[in-house]
PDB file of N, H, CA, C and O in Angstrom:
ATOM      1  N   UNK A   1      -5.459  -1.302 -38.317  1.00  0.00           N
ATOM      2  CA  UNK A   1      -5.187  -0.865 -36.939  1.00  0.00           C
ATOM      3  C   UNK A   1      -5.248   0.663 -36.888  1.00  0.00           C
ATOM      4  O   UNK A   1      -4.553   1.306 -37.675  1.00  0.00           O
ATOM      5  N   UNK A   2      -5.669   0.990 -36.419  1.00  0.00           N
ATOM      6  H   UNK A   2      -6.234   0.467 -35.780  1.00  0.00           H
ATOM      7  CA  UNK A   2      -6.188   2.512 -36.300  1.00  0.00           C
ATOM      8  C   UNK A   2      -6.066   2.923 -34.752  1.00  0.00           C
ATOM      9  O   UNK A   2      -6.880   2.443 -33.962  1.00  0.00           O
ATOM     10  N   UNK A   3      -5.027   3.838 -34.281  1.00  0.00           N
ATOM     11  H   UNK A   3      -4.366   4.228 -34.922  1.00  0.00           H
ATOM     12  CA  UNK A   3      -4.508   3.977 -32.783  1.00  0.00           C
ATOM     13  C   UNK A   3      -5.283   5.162 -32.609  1.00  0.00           C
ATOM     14  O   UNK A   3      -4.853   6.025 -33.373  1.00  0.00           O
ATOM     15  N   UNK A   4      -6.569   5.706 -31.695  1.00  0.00           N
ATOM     16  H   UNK A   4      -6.918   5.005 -31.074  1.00  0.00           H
ATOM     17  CA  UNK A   4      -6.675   7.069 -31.543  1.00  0.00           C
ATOM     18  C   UNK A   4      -5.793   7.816 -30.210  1.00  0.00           C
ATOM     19  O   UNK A   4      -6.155   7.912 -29.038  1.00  0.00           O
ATOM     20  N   UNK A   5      -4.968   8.125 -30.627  1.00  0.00           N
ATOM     21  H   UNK A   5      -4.674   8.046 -31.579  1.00  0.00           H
ATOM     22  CA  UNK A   5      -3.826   8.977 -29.727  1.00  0.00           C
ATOM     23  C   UNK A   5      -4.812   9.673 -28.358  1.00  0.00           C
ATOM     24  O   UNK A   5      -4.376   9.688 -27.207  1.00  0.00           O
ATOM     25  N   UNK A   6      -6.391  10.304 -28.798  1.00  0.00           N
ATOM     26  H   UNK A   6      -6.746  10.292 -29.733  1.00  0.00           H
ATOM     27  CA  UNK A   6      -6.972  10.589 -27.232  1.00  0.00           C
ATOM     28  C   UNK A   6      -7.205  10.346 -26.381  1.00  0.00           C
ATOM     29  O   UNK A   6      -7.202  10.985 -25.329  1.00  0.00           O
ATOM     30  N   UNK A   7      -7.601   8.858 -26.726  1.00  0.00           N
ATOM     31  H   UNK A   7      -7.603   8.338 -27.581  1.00  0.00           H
ATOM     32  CA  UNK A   7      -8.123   7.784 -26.059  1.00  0.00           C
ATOM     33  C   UNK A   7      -6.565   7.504 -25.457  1.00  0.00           C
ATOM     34  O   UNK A   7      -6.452   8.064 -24.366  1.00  0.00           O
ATOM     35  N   UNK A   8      -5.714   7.012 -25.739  1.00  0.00           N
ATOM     36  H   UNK A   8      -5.806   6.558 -26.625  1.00  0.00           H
ATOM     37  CA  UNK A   8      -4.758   6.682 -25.064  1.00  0.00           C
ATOM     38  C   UNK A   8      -3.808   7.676 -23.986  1.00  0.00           C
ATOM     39  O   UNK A   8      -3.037   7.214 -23.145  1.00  0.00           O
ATOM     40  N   UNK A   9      -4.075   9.226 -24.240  1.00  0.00           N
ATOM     41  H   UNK A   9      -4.702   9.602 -24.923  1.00  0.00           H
ATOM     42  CA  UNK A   9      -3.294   9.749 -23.584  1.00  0.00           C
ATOM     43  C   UNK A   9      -3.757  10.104 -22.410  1.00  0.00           C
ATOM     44  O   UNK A   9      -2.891  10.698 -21.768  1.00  0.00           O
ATOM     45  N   UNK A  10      -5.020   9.963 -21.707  1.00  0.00           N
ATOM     46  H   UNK A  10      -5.723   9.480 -22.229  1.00  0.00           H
ATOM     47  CA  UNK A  10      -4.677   9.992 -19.953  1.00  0.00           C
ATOM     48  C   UNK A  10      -4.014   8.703 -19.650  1.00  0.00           C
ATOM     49  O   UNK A  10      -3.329   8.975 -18.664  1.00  0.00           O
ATOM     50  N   UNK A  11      -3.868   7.731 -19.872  1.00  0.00           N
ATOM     51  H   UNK A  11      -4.424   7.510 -20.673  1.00  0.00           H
ATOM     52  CA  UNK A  11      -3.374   6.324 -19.188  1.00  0.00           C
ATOM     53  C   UNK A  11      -1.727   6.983 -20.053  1.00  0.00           C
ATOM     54  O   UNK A  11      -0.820   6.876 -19.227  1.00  0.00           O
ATOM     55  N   UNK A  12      -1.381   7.373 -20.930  1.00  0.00           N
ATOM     56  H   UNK A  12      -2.118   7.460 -21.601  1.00  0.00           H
ATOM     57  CA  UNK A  12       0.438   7.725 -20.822  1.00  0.00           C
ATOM     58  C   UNK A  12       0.806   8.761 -19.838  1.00  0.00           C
ATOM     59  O   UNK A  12       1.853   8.809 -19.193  1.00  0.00           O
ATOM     60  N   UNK A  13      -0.509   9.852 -19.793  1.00  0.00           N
ATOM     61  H   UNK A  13      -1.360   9.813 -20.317  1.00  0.00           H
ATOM     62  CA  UNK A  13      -0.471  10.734 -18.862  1.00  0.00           C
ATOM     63  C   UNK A  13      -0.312   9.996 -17.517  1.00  0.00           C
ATOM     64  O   UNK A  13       0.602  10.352 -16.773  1.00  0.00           O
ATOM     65  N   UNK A  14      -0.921   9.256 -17.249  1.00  0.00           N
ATOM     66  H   UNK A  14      -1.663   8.967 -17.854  1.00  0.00           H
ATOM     67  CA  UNK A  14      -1.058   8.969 -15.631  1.00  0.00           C
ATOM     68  C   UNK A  14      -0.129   7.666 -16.232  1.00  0.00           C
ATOM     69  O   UNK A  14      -1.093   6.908 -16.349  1.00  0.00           O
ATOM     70  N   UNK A  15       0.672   7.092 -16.558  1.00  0.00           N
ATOM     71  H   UNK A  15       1.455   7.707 -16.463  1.00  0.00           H
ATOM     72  CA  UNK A  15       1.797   6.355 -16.106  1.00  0.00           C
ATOM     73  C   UNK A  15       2.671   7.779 -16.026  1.00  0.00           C
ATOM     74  O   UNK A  15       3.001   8.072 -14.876  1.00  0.00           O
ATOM     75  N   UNK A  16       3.053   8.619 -16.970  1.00  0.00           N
ATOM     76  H   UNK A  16       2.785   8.381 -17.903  1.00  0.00           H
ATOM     77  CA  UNK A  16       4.187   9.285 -16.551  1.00  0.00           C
ATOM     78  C   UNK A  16       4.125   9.693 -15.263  1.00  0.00           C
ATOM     79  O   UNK A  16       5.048   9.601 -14.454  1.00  0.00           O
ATOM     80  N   UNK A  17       2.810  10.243 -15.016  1.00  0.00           N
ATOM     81  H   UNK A  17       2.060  10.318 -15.673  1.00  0.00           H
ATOM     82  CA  UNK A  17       2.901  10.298 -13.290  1.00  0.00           C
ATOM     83  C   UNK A  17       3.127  10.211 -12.557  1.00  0.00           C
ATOM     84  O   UNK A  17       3.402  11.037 -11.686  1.00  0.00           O
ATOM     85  N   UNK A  18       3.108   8.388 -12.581  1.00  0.00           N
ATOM     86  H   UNK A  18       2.886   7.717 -13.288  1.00  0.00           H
ATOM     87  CA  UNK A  18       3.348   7.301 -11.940  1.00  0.00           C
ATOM     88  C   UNK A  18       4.631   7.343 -11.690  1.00  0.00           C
ATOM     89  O   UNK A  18       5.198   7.685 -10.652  1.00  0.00           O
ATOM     90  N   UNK A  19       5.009   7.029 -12.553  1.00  0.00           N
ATOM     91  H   UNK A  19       4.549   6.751 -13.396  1.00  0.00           H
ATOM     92  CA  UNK A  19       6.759   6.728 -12.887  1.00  0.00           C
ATOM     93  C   UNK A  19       7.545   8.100 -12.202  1.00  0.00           C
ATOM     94  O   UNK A  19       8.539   8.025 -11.480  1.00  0.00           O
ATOM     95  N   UNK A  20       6.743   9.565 -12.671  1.00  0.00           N
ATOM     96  H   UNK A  20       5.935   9.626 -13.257  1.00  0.00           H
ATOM     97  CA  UNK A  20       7.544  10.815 -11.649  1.00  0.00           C
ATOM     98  C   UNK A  20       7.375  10.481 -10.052  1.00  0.00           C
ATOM     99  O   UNK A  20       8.325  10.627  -9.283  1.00  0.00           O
ATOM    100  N   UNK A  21       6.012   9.992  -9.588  1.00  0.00           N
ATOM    101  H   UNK A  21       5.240   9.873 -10.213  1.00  0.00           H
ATOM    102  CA  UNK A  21       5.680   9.952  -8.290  1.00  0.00           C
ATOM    103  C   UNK A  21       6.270   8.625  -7.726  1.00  0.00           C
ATOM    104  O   UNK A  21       5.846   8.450  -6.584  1.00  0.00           O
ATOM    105  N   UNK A  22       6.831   7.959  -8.003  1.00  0.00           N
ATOM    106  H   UNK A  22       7.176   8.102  -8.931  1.00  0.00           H
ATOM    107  CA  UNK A  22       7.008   7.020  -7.461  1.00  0.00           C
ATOM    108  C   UNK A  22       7.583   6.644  -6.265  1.00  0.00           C
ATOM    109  O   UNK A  22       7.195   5.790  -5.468  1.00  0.00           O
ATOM    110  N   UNK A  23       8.653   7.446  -6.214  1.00  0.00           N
ATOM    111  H   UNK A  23       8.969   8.140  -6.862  1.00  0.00           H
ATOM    112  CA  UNK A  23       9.330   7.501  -4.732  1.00  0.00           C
ATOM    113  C   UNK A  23       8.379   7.517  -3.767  1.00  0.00           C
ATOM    114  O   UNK A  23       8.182   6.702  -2.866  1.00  0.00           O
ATOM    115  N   UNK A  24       7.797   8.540  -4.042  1.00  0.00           N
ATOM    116  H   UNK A  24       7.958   9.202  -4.773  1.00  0.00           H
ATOM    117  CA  UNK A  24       6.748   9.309  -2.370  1.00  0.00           C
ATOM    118  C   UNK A  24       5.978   8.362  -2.514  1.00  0.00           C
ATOM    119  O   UNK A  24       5.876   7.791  -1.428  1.00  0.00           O
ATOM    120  N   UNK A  25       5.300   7.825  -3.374  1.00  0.00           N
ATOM    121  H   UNK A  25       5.383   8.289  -4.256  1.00  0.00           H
ATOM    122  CA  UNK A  25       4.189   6.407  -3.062  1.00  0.00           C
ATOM    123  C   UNK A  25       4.686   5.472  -2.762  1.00  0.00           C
ATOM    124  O   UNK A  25       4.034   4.800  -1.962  1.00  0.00           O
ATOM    125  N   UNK A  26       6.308   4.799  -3.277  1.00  0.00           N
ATOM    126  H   UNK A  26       6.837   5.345  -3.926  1.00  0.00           H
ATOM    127  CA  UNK A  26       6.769   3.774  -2.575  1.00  0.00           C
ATOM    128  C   UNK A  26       7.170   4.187  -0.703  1.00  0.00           C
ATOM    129  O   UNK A  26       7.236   3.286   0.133  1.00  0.00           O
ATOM    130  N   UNK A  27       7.327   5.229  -0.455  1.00  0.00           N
ATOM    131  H   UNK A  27       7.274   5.961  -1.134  1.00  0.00           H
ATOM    132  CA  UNK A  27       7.936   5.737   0.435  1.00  0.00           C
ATOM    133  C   UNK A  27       6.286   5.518   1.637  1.00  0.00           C
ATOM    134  O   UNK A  27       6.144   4.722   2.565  1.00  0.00           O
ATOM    135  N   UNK A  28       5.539   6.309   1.234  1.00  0.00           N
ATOM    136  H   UNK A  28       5.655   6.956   0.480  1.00  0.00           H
ATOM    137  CA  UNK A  28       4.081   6.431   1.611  1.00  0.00           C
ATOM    138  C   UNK A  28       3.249   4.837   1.987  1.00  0.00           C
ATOM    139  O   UNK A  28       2.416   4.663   2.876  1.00  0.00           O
ATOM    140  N   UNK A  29       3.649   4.053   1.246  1.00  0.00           N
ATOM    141  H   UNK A  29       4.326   4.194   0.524  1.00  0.00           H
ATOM    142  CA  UNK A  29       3.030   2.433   1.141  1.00  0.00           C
ATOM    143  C   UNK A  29       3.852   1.167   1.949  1.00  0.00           C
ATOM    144  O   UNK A  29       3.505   0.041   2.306  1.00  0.00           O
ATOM    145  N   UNK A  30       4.859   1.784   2.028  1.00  0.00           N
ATOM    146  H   UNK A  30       5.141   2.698   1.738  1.00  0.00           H
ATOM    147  CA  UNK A  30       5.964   1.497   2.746  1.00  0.00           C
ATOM    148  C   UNK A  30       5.692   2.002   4.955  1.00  0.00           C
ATOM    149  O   UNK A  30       5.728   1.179   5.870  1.00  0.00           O
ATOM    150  N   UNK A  31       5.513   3.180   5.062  1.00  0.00           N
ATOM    151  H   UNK A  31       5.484   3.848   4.319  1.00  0.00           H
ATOM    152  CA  UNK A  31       5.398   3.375   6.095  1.00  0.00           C
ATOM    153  C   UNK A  31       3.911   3.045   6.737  1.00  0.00           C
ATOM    154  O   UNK A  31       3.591   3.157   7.921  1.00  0.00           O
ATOM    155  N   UNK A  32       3.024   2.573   5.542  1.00  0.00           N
ATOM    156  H   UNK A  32       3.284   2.483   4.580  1.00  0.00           H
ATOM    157  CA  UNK A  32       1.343   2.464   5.921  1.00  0.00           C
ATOM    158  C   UNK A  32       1.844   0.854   6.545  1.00  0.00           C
ATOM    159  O   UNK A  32       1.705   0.372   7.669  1.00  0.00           O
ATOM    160  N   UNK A  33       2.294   0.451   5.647  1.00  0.00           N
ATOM    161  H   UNK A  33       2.407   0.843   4.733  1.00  0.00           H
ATOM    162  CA  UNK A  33       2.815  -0.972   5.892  1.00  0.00           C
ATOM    163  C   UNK A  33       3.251  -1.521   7.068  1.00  0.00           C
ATOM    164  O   UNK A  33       2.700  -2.422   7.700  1.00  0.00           O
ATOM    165  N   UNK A  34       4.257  -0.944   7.332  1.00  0.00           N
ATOM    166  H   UNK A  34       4.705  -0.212   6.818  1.00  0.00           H
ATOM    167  CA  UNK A  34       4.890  -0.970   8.983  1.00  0.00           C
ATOM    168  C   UNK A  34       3.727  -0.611   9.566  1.00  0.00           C
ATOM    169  O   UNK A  34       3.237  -1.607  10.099  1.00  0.00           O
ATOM    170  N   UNK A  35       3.016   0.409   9.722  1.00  0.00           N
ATOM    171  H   UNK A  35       3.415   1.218   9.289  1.00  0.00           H
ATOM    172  CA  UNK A  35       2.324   0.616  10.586  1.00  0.00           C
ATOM    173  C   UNK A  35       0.916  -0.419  11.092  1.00  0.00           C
ATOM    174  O   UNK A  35       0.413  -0.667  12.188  1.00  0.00           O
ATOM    175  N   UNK A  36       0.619  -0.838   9.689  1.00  0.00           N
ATOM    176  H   UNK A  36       1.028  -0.637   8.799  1.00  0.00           H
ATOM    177  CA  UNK A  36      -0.293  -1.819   9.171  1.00  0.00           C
ATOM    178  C   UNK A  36      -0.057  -3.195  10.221  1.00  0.00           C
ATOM    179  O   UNK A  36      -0.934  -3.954  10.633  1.00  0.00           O
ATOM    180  N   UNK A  37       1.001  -3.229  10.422  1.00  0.00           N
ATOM    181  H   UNK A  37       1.713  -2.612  10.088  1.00  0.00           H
ATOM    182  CA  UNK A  37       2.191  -4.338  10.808  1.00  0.00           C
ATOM    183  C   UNK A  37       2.034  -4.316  11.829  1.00  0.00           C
ATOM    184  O   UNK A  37       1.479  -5.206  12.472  1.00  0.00           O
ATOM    185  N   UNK A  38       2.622  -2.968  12.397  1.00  0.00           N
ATOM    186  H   UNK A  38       3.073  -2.245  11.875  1.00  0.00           H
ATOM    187  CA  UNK A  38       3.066  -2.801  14.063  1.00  0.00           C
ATOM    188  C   UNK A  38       1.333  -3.115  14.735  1.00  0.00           C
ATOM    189  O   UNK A  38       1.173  -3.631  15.841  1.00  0.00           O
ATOM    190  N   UNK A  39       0.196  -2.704  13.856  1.00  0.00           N
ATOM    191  H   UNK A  39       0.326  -2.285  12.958  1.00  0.00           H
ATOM    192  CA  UNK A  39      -1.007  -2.833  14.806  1.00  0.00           C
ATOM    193  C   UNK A  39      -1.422  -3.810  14.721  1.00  0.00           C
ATOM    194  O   UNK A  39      -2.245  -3.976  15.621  1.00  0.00           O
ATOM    195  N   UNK A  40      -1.322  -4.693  14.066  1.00  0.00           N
ATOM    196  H   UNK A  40      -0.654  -4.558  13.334  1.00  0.00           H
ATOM    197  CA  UNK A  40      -1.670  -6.231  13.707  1.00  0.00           C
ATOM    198  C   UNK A  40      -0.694  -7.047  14.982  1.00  0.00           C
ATOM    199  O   UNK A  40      -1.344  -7.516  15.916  1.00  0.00           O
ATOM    200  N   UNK A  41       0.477  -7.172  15.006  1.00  0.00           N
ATOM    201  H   UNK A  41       1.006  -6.791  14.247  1.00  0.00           H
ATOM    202  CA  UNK A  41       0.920  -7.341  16.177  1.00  0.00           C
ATOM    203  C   UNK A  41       0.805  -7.324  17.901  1.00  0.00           C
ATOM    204  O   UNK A  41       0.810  -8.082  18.871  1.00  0.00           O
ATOM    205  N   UNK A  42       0.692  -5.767  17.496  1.00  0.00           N
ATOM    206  H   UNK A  42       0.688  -5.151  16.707  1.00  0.00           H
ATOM    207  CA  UNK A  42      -0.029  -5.424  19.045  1.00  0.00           C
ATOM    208  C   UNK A  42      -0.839  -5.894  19.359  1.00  0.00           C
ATOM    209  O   UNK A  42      -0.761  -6.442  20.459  1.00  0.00           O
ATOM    210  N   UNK A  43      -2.265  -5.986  18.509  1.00  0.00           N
ATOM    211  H   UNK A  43      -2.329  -5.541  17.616  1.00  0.00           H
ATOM    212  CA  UNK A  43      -3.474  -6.917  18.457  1.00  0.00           C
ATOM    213  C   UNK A  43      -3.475  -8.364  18.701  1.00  0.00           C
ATOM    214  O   UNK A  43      -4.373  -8.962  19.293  1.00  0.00           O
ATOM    215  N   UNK A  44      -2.446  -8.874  18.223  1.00  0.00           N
ATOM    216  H   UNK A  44      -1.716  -8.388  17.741  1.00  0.00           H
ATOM    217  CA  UNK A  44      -2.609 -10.292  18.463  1.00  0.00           C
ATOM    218  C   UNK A  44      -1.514  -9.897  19.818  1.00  0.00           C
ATOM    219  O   UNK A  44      -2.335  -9.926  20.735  1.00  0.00           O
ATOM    220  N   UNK A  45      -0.621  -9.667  20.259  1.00  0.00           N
ATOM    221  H   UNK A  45       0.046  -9.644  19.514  1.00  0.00           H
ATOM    222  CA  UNK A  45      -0.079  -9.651  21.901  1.00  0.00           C
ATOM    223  C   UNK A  45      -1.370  -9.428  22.612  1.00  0.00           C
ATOM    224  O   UNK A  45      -1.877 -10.364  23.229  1.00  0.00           O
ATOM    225  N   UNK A  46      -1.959  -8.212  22.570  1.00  0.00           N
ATOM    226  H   UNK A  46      -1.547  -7.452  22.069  1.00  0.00           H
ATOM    227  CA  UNK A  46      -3.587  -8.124  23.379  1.00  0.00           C
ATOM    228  C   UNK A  46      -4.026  -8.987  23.233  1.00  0.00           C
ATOM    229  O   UNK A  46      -3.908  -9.690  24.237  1.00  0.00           O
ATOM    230  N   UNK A  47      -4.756  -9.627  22.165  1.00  0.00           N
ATOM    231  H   UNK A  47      -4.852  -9.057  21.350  1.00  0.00           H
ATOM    232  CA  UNK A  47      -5.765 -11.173  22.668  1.00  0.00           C
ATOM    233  C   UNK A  47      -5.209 -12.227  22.918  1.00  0.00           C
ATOM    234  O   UNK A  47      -6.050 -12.941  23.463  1.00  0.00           O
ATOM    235  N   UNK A  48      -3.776 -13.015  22.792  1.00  0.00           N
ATOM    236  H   UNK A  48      -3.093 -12.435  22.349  1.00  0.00           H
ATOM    237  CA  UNK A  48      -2.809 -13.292  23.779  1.00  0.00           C
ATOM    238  C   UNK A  48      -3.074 -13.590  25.161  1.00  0.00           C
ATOM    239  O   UNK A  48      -3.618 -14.540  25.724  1.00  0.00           O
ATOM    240  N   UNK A  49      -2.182 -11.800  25.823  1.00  0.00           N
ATOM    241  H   UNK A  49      -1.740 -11.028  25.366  1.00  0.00           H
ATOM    242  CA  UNK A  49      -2.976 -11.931  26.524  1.00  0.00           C
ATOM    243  C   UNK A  49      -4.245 -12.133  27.166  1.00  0.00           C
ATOM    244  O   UNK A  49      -3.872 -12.484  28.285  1.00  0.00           O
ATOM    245  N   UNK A  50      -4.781 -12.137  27.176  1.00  0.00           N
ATOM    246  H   UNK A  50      -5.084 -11.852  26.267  1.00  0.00           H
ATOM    247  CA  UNK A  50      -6.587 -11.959  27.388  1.00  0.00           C
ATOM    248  C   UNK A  50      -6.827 -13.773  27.512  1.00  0.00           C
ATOM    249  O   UNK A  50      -7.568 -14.260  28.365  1.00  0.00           O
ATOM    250  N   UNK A  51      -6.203 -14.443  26.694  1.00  0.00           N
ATOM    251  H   UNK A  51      -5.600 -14.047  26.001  1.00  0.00           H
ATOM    252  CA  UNK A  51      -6.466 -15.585  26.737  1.00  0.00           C
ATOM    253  C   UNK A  51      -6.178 -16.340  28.055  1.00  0.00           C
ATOM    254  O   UNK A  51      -5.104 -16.151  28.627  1.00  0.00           O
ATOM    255  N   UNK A  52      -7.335 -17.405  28.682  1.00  0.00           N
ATOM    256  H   UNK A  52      -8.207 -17.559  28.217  1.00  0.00           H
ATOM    257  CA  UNK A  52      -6.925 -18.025  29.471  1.00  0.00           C
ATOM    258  C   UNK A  52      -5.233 -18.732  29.469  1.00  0.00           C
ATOM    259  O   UNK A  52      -4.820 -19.316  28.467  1.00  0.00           O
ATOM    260  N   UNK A  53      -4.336 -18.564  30.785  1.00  0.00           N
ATOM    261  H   UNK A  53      -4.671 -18.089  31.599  1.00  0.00           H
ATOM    262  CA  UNK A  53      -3.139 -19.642  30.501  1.00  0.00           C
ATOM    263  C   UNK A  53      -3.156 -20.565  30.718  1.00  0.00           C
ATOM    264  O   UNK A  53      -3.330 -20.585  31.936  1.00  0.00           O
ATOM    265  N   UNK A  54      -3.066 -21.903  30.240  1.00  0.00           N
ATOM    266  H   UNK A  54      -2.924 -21.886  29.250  1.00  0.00           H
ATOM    267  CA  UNK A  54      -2.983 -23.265  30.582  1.00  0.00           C
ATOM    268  C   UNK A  54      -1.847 -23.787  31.237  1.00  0.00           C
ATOM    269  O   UNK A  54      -0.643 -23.743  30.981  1.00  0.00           O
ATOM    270  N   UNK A  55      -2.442 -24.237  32.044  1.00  0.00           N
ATOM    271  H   UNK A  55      -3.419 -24.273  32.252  1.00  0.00           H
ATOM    272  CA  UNK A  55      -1.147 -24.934  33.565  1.00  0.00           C
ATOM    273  C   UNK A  55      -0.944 -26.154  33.162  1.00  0.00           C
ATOM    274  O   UNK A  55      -0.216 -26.905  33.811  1.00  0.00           O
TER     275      UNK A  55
END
């Protein structure tokens, strides 16, 4: 088994990253989300409406 330490250190690099950044990306993915949400909603109330009503 032979580990080359270069090869492995952008992926420890970019988890530590990860792991520092995490807040603001959970925070960031979180508000895309809602928003993601709120327009998906609206969208289906608009074609909803739009739809013939049945009597």
């Amino acid at each position: 088994m032979d580990i080359n330490v270069f090869n492995d250190a952008p992926f420890i690099l970019y988890v530590i990253f990860a792991l520092g950044s995490l807040m603001f990306t959970d925070i960031a993915v979180i508000v895309i989300s809602v928003q993601c949400s709120v327009i998906i909603i609206t969208l289906l109330i608009a074609i909803l409406e739009k739809l013939p009503k049945k009597k």
